[in-house]
DSSP file (Angstrom, degrees, kcal/mol; ACC not computed):
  #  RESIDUE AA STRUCTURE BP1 BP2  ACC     N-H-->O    O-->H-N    N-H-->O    O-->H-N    TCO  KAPPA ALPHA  PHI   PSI    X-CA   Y-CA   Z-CA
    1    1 A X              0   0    0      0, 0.0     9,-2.7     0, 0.0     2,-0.4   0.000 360.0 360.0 360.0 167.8  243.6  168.5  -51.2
    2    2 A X  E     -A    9   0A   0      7,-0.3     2,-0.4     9,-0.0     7,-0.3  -0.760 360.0-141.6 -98.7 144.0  245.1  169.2  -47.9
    3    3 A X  E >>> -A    8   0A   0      5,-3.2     4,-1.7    -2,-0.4     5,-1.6  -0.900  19.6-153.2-103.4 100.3  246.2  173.0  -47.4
    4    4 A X  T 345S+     0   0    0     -2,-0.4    -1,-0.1     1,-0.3     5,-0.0   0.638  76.9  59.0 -34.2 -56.8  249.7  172.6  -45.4
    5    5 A X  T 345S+     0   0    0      1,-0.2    -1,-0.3     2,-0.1     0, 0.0   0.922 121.1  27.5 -57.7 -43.6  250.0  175.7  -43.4
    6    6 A X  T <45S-     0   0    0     -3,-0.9    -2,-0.3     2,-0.1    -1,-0.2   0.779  95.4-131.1-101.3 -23.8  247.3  175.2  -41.8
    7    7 A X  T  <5 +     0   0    0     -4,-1.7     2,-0.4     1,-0.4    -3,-0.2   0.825  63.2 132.7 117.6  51.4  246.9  171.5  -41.9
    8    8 A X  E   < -A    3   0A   0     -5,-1.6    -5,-3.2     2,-0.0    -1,-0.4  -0.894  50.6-119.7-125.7 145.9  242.8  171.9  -43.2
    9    9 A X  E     -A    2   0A   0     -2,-0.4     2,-0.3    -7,-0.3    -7,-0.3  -0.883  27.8-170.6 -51.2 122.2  241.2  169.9  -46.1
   10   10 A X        -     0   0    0     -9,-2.7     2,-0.9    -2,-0.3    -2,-0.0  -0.872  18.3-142.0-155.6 131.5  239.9  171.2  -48.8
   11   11 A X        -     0   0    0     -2,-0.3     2,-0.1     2,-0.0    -9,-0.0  -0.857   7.4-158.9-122.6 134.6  237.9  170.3  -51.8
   12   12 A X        -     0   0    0     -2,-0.9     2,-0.5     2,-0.0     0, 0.0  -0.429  13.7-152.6 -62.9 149.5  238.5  171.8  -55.3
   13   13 A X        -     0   0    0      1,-0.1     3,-0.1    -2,-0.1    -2,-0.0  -0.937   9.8-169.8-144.9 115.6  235.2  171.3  -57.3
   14   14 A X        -     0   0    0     -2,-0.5     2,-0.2     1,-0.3    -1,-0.1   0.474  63.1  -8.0 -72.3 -20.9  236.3  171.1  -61.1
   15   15 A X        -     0   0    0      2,-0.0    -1,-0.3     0, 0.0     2,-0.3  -0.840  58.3-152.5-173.9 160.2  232.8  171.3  -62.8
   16   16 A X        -     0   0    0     -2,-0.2     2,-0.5    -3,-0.1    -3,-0.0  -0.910   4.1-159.5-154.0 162.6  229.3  171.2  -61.9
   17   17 A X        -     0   0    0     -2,-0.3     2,-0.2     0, 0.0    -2,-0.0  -0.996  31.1-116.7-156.1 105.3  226.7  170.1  -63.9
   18   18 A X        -     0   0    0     -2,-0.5     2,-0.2     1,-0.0    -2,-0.0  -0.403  28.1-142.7 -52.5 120.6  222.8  171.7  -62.5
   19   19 A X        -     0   0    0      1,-0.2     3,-0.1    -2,-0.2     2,-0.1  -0.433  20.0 -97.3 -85.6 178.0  220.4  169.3  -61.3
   20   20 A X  S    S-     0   0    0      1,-0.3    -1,-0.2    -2,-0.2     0, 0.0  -0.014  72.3 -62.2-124.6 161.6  216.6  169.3  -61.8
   21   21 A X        -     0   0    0     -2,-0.1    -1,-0.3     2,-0.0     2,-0.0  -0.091  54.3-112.7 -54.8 158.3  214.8  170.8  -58.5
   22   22 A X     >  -     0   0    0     -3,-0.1     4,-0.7     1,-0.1     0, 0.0  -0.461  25.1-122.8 -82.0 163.8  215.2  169.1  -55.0
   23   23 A X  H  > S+     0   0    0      2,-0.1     4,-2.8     3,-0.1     5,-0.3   0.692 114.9  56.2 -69.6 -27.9  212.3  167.7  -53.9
   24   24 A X  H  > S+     0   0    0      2,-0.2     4,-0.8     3,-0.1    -1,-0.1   0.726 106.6  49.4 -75.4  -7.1  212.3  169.5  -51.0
   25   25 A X  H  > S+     0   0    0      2,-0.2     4,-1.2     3,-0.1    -1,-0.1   0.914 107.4  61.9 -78.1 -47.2  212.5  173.0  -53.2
   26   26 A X  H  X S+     0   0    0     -4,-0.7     4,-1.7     2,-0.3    -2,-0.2   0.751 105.7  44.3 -19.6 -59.3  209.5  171.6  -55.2
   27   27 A X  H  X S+     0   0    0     -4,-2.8     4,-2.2     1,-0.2     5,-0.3   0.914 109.2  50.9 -88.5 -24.2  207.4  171.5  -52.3
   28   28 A X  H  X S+     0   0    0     -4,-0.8     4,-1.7    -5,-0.3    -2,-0.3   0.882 110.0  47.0 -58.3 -38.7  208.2  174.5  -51.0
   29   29 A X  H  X S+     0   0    0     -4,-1.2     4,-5.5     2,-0.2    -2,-0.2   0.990 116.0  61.0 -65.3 -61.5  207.5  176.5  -54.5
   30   30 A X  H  X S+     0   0    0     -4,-1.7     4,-1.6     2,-0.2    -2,-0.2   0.631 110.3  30.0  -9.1 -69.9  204.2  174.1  -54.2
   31   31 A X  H  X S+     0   0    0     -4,-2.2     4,-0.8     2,-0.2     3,-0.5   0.979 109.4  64.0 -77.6 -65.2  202.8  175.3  -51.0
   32   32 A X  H  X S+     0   0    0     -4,-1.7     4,-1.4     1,-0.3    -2,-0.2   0.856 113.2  42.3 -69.6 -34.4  203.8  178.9  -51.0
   33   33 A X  H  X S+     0   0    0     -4,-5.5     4,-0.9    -5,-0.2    -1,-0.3   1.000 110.0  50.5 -77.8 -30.2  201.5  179.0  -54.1
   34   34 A X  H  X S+     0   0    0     -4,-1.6     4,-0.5    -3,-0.5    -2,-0.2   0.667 115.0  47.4 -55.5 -18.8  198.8  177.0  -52.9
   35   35 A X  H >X>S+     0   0    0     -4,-0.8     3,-4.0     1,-0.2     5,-0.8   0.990 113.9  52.6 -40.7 -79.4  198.9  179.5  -49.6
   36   36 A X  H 3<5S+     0   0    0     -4,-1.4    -2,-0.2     1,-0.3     3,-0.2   0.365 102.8  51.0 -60.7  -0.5  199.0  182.2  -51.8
   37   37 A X  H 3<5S+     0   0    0     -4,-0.9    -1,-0.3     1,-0.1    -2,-0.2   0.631 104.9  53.9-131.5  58.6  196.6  181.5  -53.6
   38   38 A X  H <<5S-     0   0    0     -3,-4.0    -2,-0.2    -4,-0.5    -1,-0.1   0.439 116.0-110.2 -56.5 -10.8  194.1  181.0  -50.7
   39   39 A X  T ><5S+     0   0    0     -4,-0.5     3,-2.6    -3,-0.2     6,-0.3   0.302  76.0 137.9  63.4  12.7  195.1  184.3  -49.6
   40   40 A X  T 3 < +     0   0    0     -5,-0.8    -4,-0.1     1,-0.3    -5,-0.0   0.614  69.1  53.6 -41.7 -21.5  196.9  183.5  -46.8
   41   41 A X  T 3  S+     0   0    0     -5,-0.2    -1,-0.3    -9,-0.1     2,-0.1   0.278  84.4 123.0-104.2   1.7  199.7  186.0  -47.5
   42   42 A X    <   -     0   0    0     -3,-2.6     3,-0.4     1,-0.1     4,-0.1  -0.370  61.3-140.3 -81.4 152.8  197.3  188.7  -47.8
   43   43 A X  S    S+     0   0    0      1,-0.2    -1,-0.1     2,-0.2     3,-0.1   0.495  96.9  74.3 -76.2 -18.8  197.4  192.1  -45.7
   44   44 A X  S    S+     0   0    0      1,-0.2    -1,-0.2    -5,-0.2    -3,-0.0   0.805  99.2  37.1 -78.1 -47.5  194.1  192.0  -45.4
   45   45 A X  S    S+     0   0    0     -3,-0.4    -1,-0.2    -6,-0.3    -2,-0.2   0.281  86.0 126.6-100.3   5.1  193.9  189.2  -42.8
   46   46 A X        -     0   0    0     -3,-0.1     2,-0.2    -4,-0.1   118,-0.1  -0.452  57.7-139.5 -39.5 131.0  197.4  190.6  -40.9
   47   47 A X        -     0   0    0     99,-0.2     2,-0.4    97,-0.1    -2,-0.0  -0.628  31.4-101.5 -91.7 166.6  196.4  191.0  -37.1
   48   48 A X        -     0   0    0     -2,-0.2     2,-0.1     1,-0.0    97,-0.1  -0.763  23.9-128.9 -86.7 146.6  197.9  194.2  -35.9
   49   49 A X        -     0   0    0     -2,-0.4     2,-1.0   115,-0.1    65,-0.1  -0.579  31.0-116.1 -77.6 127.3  200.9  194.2  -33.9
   50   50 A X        -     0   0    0     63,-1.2     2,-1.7    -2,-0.1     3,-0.4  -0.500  11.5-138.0 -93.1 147.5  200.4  196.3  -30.8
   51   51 A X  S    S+     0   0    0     -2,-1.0    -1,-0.1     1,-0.3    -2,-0.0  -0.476  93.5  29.4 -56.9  61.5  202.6  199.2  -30.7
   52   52 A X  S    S-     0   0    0     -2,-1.7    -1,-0.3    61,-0.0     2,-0.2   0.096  82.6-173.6  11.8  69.9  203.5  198.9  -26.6
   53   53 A X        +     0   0    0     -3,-0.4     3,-0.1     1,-0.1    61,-0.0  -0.382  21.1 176.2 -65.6 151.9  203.4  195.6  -26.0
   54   54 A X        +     0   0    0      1,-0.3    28,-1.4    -2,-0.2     2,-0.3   0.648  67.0  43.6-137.9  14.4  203.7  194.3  -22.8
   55   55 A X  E     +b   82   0B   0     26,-0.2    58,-0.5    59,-0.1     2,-0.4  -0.950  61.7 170.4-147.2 124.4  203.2  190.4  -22.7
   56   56 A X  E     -b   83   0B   0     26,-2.0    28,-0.7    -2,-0.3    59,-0.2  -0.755  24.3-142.3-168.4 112.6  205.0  188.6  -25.7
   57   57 A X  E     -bc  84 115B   0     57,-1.3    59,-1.6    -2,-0.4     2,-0.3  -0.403  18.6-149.7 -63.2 148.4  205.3  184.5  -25.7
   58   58 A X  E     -bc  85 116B   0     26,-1.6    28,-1.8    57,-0.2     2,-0.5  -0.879   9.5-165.5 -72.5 120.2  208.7  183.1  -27.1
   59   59 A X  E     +bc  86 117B   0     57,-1.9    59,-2.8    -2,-0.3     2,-0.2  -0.898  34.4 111.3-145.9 149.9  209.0  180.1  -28.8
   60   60 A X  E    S-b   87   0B   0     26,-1.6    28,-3.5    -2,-0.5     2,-0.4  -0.885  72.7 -70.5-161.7 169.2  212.3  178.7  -29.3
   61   61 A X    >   -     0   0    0     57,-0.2     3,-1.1    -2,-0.2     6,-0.4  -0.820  27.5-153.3 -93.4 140.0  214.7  176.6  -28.7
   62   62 A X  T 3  S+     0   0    0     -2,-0.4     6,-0.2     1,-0.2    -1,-0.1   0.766  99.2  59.0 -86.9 -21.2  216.0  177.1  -24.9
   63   63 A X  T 3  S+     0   0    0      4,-0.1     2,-0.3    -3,-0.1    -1,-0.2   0.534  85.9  93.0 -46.1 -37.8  219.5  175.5  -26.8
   64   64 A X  S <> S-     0   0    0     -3,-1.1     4,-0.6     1,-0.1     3,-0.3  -0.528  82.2-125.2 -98.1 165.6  220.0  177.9  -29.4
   65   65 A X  H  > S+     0   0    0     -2,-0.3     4,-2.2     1,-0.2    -1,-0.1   0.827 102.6  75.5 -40.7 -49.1  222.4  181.2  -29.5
   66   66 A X  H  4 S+     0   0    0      2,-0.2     4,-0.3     1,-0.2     5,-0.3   0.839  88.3  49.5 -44.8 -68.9  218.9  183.1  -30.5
   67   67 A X  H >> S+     0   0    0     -6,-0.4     3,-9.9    -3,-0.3     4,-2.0   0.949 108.5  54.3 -44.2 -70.4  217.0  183.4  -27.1
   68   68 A X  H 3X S+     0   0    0     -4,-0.6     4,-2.3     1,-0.4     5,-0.2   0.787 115.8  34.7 -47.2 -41.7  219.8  184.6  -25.3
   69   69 A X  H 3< S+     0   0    0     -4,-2.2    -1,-0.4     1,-0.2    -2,-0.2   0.304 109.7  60.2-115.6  43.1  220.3  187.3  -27.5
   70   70 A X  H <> S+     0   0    0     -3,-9.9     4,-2.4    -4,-0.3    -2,-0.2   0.575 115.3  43.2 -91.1 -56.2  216.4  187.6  -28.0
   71   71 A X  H  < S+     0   0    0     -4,-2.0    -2,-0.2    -5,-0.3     5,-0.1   0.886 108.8  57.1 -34.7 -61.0  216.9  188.2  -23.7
   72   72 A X  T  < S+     0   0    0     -4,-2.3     3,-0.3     1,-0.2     4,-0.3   0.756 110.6  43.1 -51.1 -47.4  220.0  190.6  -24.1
   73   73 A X  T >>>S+     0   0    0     -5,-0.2     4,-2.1     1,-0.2     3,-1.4   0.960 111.0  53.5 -91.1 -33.0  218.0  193.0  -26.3
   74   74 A X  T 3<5S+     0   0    0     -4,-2.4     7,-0.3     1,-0.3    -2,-0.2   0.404 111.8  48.2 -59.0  -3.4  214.6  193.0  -24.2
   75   75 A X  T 345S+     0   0    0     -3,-0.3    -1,-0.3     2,-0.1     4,-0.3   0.491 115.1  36.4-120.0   7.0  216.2  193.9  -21.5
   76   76 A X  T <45S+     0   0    0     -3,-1.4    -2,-0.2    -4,-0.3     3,-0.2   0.839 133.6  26.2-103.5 -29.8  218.4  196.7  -22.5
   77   77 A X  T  <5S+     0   0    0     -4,-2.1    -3,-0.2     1,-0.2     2,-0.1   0.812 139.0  13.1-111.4 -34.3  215.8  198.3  -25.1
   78   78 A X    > < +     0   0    0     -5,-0.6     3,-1.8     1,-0.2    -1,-0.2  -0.393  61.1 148.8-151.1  84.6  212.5  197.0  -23.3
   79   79 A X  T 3   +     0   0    0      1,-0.3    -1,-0.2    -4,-0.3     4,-0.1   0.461  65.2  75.4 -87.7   5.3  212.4  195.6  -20.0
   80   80 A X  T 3  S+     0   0    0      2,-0.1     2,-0.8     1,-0.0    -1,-0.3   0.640  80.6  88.8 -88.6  -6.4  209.2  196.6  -19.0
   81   81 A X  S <  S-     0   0    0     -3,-1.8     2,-0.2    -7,-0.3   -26,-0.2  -0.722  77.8-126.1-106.2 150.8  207.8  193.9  -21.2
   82   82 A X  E     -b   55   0B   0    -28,-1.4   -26,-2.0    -2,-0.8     2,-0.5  -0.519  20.7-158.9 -74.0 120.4  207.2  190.1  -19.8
   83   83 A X  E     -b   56   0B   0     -2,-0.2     2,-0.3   -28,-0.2   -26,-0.2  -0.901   6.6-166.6-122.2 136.1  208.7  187.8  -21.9
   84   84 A X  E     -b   57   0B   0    -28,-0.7   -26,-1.6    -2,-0.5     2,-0.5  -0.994  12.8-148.1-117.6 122.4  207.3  183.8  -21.7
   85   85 A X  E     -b   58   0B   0     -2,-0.3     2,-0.6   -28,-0.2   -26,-0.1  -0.664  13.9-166.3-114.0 143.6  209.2  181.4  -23.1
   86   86 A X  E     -b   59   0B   0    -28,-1.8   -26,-1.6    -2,-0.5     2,-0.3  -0.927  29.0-136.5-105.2  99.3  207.7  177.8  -24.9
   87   87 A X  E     +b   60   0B   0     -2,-0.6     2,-0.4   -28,-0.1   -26,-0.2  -0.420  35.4 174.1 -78.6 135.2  210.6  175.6  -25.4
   88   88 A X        -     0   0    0    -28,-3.5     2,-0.5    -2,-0.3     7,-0.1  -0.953  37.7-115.8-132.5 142.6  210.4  174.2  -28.7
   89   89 A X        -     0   0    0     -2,-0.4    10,-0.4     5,-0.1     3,-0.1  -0.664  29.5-170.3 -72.0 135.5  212.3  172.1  -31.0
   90   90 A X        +     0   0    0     -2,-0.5     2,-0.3     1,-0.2    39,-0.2   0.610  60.9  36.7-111.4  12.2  213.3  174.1  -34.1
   91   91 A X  S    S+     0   0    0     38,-0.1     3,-0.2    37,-0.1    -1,-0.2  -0.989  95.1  25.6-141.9 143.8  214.7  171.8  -36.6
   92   92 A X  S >> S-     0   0    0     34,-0.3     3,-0.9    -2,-0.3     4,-0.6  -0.344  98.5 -40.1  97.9 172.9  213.7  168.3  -37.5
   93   93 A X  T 34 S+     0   0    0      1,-0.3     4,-0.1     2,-0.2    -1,-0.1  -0.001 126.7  45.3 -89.6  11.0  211.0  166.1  -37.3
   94   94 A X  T 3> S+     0   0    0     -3,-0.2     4,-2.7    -2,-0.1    -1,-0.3   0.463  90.5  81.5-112.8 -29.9  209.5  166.9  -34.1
   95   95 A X  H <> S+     0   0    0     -3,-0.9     4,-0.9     1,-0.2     5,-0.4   0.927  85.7  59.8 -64.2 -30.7  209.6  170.6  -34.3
   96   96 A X  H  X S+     0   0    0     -4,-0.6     4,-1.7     2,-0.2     5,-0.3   0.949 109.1  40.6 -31.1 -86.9  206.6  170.9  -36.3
   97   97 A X  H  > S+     0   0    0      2,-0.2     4,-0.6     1,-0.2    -2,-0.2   0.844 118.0  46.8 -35.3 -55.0  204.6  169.4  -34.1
   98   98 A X  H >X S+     0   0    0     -4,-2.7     3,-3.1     1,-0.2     4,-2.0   1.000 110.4  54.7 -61.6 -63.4  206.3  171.2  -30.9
   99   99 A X  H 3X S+     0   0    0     -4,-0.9     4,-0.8   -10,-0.4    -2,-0.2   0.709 105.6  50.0 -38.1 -37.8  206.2  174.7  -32.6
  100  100 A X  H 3< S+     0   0    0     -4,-1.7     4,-0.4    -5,-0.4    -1,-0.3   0.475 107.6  60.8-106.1   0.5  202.4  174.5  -33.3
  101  101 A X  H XX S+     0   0    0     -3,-3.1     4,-3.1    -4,-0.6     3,-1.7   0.910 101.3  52.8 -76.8 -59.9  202.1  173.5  -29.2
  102  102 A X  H 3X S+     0   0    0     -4,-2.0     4,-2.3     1,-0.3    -2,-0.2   0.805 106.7  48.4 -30.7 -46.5  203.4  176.4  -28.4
  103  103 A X  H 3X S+     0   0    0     -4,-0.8     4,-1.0     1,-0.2    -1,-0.3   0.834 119.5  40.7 -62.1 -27.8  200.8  178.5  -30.5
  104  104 A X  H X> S+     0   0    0     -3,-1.7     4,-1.8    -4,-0.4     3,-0.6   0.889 116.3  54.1-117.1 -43.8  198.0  176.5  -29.1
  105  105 A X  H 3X S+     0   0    0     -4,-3.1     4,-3.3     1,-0.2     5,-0.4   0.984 115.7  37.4 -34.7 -74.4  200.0  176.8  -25.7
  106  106 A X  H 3X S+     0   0    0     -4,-2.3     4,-0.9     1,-0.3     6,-0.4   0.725 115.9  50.0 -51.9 -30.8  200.2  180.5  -25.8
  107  107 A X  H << S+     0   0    0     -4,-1.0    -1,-0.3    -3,-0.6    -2,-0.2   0.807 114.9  46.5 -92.0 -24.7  196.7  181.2  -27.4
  108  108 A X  H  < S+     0   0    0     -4,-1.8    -2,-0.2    -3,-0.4    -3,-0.1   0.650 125.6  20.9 -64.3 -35.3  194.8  178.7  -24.5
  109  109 A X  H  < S+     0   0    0     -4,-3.3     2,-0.3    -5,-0.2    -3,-0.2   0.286 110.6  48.0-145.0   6.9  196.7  180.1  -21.4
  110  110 A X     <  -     0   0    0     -4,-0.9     2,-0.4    -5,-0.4   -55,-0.0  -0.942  63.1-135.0-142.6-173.0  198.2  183.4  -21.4
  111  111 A X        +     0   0    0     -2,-0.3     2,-0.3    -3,-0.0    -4,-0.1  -0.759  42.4 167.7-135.8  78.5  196.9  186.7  -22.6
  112  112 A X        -     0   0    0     -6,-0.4    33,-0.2    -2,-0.4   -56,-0.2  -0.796  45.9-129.5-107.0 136.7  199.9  188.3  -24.8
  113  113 A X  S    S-     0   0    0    -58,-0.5   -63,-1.2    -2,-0.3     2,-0.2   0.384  85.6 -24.8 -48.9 -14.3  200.2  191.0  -27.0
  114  114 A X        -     0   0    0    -59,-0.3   -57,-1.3   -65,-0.1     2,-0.3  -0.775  59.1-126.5-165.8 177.7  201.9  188.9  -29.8
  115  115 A X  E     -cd  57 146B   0     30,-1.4    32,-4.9    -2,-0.2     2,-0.4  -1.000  10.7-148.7-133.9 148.0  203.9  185.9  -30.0
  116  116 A X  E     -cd  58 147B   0    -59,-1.6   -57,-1.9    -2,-0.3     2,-0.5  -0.781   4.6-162.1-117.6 140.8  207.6  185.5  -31.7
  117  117 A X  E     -cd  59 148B   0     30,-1.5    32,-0.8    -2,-0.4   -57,-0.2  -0.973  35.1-173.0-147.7 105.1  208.2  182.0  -33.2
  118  118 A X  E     + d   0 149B   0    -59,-2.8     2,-0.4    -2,-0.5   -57,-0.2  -0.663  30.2 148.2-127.6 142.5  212.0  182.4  -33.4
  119  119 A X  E     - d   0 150B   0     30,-1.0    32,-1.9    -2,-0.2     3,-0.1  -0.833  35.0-122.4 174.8 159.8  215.7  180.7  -34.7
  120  120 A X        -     0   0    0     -2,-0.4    31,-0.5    30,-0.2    32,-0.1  -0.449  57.2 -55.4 -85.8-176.8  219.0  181.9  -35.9
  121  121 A X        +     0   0    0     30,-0.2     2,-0.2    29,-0.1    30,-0.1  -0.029  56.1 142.9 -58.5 159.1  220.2  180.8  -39.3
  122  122 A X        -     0   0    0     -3,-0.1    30,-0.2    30,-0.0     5,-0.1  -0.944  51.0 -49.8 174.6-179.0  220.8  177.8  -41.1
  123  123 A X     >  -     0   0    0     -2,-0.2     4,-1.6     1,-0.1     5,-0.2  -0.277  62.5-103.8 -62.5 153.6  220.8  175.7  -44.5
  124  124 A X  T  4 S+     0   0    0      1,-0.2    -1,-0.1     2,-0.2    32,-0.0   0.756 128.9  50.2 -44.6 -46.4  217.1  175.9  -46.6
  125  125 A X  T  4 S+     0   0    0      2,-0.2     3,-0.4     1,-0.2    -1,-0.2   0.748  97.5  58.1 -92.3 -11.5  216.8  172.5  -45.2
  126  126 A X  T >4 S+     0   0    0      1,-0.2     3,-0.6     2,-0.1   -34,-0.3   0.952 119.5  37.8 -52.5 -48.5  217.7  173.2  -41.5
  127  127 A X  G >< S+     0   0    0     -4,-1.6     3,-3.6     1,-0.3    -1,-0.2   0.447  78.5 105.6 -94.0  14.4  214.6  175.6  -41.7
  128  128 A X  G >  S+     0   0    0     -3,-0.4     3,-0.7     1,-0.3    -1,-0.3   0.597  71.2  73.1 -66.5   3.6  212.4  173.5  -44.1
  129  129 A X  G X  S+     0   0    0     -3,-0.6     3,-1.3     1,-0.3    -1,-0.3   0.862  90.4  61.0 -84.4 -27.6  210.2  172.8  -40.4
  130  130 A X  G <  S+     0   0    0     -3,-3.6    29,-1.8     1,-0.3    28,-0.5   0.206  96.5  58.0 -95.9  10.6  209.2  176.4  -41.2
  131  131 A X  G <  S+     0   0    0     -3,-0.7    -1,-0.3    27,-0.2    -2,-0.1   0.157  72.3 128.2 -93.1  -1.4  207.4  175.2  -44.9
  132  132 A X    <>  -     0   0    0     -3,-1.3     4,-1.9     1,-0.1     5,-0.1  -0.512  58.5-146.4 -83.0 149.1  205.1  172.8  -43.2
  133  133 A X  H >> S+     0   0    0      2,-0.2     4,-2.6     1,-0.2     3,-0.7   0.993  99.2  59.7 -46.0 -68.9  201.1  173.5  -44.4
  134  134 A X  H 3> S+     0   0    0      1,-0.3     4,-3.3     2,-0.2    -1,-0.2   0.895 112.4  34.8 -44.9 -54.8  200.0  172.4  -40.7
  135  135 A X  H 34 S+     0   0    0      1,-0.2    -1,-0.3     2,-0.2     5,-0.2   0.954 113.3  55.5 -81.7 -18.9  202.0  175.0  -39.1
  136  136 A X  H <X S+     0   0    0     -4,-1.9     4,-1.5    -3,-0.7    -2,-0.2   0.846 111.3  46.2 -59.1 -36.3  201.5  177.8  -41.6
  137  137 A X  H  X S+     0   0    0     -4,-2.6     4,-2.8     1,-0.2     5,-0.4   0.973 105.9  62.2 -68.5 -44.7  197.8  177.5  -41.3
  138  138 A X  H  X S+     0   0    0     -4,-3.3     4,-0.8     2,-0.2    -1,-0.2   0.747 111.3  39.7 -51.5  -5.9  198.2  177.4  -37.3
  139  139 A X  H  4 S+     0   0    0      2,-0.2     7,-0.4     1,-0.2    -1,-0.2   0.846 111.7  54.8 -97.2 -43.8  199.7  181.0  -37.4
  140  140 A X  H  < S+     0   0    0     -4,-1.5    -2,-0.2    -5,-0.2    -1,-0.2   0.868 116.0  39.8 -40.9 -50.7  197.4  181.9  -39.8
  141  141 A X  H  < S+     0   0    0     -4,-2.8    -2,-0.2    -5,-0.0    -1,-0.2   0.571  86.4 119.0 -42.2 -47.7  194.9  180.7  -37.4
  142  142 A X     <  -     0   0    0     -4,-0.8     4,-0.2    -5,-0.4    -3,-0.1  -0.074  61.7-140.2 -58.3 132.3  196.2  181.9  -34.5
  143  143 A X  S    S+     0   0    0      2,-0.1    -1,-0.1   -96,-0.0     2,-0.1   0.977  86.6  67.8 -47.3 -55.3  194.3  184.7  -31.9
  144  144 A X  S    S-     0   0    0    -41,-0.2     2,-0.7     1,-0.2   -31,-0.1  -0.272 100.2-102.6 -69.2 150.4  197.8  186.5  -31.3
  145  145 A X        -     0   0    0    -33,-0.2   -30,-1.4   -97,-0.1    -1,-0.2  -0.657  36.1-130.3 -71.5 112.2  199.3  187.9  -33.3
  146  146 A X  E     +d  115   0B   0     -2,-0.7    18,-0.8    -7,-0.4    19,-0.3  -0.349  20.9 179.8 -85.0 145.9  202.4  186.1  -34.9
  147  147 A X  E     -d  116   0B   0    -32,-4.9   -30,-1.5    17,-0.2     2,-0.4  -0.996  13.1-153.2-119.2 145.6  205.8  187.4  -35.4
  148  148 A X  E     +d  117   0B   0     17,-2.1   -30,-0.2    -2,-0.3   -32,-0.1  -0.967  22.7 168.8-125.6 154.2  208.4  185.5  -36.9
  149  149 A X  E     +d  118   0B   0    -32,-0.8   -30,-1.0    -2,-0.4     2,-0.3  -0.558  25.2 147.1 -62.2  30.3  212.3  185.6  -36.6
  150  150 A X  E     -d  119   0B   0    -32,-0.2   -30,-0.2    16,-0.2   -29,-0.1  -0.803  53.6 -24.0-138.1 140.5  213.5  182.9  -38.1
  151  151 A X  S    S-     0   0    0    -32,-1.9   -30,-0.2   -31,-0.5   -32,-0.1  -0.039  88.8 -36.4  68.8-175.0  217.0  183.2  -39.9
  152  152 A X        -     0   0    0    -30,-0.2     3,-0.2   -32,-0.1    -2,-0.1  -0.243  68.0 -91.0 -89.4-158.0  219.0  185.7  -41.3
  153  153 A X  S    S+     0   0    0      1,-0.2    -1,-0.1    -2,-0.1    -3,-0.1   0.929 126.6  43.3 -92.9 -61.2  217.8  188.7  -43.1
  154  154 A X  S    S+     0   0    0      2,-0.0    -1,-0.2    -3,-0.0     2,-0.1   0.507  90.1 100.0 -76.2 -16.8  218.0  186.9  -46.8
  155  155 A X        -     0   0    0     -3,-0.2     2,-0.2    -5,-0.1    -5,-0.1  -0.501  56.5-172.8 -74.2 152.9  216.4  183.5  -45.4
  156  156 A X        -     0   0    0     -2,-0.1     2,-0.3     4,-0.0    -5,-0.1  -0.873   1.9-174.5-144.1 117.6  212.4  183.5  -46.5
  157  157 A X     >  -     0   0    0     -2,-0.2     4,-1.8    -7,-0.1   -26,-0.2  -0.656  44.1-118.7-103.7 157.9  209.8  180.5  -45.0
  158  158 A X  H  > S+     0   0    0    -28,-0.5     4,-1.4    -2,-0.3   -27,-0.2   0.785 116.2  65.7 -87.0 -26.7  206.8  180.3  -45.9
  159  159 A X  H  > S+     0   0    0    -29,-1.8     4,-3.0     2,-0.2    -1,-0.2   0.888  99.6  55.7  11.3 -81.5  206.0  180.9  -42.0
  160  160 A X  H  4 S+     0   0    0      2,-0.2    -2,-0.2     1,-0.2    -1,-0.1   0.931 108.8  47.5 -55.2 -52.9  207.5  184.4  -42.6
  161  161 A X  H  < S+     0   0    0     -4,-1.8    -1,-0.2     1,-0.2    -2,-0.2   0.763 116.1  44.4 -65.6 -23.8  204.7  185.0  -45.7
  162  162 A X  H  < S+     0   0    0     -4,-1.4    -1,-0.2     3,-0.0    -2,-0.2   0.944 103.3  77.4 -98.1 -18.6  201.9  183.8  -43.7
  163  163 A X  S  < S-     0   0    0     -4,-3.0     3,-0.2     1,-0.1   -16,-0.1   0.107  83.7-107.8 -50.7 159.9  202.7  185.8  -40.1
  164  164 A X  S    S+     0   0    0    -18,-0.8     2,-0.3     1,-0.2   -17,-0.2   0.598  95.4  11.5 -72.7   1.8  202.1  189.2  -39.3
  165  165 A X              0   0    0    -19,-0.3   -17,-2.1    -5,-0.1    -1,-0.2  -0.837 360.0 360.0-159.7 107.9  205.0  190.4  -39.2
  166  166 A X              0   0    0     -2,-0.3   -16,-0.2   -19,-0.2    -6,-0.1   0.511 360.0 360.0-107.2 360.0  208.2  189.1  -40.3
């Protein structure tokens, strides 16, 4: 329907009728058990974060709303630390791949106190780059210690379950 006043479209949804699992929900349920249980999610193998960091890699999109006011708070609450940023795609079919050059960037050539692997909100499937095996195991992997961002507060990747810190 049209709504007049404002001149917007609008659709009424008269019944809905539940469908069988996405595929893409399916693989997600999929991996996050086969992580867990490898133990990936375990506390045991959390690196520690350090409490006064003073070197901490970015990777992000240089595009999105997110850096900037990843910038805005590091410099008001903690400018003494050195922020390096890995521009990365974060959604779609390259960002896999880019997102786990940046870990391998960051763990090859600088010497940081963690690294934050970062993006503002979106749809289950905007963030579905953050479900892939390949990049959950790089973090997993990884010498620094990962932190992740990614979403709001209610979004969960399987990312988030294997980093240290989410």
């Amino acid at each position: 329907s049209i709504y007049l006043p404002k001149g917007k479209f609008q659709i009424l949804i008269k019944s809905f009728k539940e469908n069988q699992c996405g595929s893409i929900w399916s693989k997600y349920i999929d991996l996050k058990e086969k992580l867990q249980k490898e133990g990936l999610f375990e506390n045991k193998h959390k690196r520690k974060i350090a409490k006064y960091p003073f070197n901490i890699g970015i990777i992000s999109s240089v595009e999105g709303a997110v850096i900037h006011d990843i910038n805005k708070v590091f410099r008001r609450r903690a400018p003494h630390i050195k922020l390096y940023l890995n521009h990365s795609k974060v959604q779609g079919e390259e960002s896999v791949g880019d997102i786990i050059g940046g870990i391998n960037y960051f763990n090859n050539h600088h010497s940081l106190d963690a690294m934050l692997i970062t993006r503002g909100g979106g749809s289950f499937e905007d963030l579905s780059c953050f479900n892939d095996e390949r990049l959950c195991r790089q973090i997993f992997n990884s010498k620094t210690p990962v932190v992740t961002a990614i979403g709001h507060e209610t979004d969960f990747t399987i990312s988030d379950f294997v980093s240290d810190l989410s």
